[in-house]
Residue frames as qw, qx, qy, qz and C-alpha x, y, z in Angstrom:
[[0.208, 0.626, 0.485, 0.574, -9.88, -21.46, -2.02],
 [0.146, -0.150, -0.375, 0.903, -9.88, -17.87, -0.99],
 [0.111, 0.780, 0.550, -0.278, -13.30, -16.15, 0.26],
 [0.108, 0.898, 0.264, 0.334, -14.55, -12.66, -1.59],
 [0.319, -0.929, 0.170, 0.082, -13.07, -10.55, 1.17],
 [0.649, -0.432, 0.396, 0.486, -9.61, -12.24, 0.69],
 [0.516, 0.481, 0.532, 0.468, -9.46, -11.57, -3.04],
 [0.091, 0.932, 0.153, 0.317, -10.64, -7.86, -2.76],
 [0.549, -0.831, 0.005, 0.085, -8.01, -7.62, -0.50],
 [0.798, -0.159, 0.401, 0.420, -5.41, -9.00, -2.35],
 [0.298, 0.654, 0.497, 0.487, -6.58, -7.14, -5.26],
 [0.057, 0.979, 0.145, 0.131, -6.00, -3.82, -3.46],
 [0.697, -0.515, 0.263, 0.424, -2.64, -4.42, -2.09],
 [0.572, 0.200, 0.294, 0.739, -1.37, -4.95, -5.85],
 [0.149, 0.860, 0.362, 0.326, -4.12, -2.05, -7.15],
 [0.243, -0.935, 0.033, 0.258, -2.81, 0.65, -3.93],
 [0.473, -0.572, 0.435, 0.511, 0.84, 0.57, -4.75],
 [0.428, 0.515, 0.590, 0.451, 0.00, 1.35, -8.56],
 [0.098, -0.897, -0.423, -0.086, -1.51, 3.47, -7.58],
 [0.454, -0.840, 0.136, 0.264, 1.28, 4.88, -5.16],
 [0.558, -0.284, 0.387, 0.677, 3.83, 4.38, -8.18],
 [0.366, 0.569, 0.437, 0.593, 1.92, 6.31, -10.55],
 [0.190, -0.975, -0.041, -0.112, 2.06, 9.24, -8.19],
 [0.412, -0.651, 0.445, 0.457, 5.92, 9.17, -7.03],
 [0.426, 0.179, 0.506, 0.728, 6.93, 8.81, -11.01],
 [0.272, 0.563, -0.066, -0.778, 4.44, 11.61, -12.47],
 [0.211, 0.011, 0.878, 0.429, 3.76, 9.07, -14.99],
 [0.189, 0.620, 0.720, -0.248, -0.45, 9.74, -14.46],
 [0.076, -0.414, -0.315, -0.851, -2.37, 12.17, -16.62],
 [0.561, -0.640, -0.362, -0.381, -5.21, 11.38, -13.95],
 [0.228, -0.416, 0.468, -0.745, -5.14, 13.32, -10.44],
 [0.883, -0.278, -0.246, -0.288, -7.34, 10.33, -9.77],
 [0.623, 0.209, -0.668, 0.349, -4.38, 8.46, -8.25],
 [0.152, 0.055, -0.642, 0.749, -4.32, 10.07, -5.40],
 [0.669, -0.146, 0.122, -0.719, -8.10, 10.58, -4.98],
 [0.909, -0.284, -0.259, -0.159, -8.41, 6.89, -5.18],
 [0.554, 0.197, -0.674, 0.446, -5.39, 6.19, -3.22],
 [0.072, 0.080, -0.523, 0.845, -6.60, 8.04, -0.38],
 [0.712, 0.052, -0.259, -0.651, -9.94, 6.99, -0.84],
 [0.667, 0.297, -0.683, 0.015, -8.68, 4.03, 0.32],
 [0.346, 0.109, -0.703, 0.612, -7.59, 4.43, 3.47],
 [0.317, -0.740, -0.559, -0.197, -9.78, 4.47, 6.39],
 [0.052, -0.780, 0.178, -0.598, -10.01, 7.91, 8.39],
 [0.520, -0.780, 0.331, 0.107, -8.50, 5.91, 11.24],
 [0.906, 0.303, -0.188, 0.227, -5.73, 4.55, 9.49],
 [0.431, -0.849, 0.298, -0.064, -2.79, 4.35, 11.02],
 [0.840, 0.473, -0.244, 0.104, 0.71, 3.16, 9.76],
 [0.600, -0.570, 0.480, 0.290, 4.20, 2.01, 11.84],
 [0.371, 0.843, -0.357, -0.156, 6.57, 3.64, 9.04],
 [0.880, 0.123, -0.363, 0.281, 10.18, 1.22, 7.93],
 [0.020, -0.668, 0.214, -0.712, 11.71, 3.87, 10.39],
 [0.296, -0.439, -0.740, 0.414, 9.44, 2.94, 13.15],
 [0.021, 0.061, 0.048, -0.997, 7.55, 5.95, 12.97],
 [0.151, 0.356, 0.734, -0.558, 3.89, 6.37, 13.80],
 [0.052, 0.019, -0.299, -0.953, 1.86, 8.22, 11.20],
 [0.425, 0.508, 0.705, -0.251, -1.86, 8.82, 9.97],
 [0.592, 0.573, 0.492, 0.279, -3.84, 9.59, 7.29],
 [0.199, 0.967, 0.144, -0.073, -3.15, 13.31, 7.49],
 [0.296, -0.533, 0.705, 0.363, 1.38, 12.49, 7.42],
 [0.572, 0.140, 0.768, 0.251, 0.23, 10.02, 4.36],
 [0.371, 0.896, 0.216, 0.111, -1.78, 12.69, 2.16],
 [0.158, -0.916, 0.253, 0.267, 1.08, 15.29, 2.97],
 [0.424, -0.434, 0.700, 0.376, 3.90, 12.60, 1.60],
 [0.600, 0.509, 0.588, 0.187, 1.93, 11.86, -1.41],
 [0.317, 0.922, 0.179, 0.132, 1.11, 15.23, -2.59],
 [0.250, -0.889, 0.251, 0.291, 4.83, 16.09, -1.49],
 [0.473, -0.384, 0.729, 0.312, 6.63, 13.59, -2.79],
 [0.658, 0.584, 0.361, -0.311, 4.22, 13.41, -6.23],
 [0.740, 0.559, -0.184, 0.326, 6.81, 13.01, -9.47],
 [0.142, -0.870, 0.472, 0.008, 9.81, 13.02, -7.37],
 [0.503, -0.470, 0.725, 0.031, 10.79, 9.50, -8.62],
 [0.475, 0.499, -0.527, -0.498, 10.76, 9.24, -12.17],
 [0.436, 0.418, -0.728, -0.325, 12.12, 6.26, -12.35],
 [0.323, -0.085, 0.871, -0.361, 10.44, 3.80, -9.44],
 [0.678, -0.043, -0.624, -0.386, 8.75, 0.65, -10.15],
 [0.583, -0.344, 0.422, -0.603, 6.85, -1.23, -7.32],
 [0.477, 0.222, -0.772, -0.356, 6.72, -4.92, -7.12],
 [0.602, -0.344, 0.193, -0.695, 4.45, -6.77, -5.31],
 [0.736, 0.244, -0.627, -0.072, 4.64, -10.40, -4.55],
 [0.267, -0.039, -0.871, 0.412, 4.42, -13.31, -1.61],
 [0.402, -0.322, -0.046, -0.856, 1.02, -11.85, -1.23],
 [0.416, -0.129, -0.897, 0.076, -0.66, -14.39, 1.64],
 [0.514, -0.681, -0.063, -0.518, -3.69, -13.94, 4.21],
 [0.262, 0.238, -0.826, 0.439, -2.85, -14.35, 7.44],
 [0.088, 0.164, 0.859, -0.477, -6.31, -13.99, 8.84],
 [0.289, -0.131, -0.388, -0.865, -10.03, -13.09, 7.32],
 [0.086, 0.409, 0.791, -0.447, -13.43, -12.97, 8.22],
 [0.365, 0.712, 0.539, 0.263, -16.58, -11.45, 5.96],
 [0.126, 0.944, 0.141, 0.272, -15.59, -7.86, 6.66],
 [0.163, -0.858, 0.453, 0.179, -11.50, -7.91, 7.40],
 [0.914, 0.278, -0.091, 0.281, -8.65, -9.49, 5.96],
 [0.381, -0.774, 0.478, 0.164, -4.95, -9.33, 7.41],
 [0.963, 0.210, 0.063, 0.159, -2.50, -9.76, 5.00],
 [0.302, -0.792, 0.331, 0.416, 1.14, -9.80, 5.02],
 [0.770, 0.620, 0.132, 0.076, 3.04, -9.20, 1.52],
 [0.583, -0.294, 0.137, 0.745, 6.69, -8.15, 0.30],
 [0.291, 0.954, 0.042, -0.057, 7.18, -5.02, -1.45],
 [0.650, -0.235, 0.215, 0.691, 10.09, -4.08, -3.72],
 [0.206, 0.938, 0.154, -0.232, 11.16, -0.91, -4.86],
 [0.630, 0.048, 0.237, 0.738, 13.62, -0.76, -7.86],
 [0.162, 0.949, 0.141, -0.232, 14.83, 3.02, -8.80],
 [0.545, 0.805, -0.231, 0.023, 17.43, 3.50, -11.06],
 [0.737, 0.327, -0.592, 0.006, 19.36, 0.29, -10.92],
 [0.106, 0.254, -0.756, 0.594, 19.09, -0.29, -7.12],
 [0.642, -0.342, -0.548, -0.413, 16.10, -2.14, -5.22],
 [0.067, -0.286, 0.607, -0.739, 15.22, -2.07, -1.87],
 [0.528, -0.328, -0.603, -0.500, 12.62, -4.15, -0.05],
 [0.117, -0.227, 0.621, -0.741, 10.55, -4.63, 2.71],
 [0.183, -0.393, -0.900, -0.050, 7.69, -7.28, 4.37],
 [0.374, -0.116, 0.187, -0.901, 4.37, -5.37, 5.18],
 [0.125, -0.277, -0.952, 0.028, 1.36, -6.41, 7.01],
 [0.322, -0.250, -0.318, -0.856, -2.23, -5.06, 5.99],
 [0.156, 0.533, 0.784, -0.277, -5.63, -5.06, 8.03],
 [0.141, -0.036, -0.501, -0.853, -7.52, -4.09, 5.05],
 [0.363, 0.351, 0.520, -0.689, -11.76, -3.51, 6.22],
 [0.136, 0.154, 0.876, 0.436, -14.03, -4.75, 3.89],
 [0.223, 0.502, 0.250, -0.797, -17.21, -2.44, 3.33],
 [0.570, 0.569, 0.199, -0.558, -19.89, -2.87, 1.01],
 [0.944, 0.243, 0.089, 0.207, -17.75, -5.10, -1.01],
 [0.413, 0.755, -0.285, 0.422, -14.60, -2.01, -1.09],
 [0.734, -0.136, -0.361, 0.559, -11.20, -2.42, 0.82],
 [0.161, -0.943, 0.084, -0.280, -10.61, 0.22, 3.67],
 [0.695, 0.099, -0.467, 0.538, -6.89, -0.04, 4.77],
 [0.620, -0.772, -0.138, 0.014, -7.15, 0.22, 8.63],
 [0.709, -0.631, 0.296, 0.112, -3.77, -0.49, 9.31],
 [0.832, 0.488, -0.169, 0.201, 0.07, -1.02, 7.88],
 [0.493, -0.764, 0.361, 0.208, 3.27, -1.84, 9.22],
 [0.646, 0.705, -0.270, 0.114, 6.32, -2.04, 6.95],
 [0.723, -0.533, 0.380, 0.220, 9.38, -3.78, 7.94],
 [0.149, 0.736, -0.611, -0.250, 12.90, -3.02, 6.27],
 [0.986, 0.070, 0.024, 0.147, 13.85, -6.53, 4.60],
 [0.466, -0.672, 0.347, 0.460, 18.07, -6.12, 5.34],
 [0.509, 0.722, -0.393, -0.257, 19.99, -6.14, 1.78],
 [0.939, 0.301, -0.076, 0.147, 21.87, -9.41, 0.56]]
């Protein structure tokens, strides 16, 4: 049975990347997306890009608000969602992510230390890894 902390954790994984597809489609009426997305993240966060690239929170706001309806047609899918490690106030989990965009889909395995805080997830940490194509 999973603990509180794993649940809220799990529960933001699906909740962020909503989030992050109702900003890259322009689909939102609410500017909220991105206030809670980023609202999210803790001010150290720190992310190892599919690239390999290094980033923080201030390269993550910038690519939102750049990249905000430039992708009309992306859908996010979440799924293999699994802790690898938890304790009352973290939770490390690693999940797949797929991204279909007009009729082509691209995934990739990511792995979250997501801070637990007064009962609300703070993503510390993400590292995204290219899954190769079929």
């Amino acid at each position: 049975m999973r603990s509180e902390a794993e649940l809220i954790a799990h529960h933001s994984v699906v909740e962020l990347h909503q989030w992050i597809e109702e900003i890259f489609t322009g689909r939102t009426d609410r500017p909220s997306a991105l206030e809670n997305l980023m609202s999210s993240f803790s001010r150290e966060f720190r992310m190892v890009t599919t690239a390999g690239q290094h980033v923080g929170l201030c390269d993550i706001e910038t690519l939102f608000r750049t990249l905000a309806g430039a992708r009309p047609t992306l859908r996010i899918a979440i799924n293999e969602c699994e802790t690898l490690l938890s304790s009352d106030d973290s939770v490390v989990c690693r999940y797949k992510e797929t991204h279909h965009r007009e009729g082509e889909s691209s995934s990739r395995r990511s792995l979250a230390v997501i801070d637990i805080i007064d009962g609300q997830p703070m993503w510390r940490f993400l590292q995204e890894t290219a899954i190769a194509a079929d």
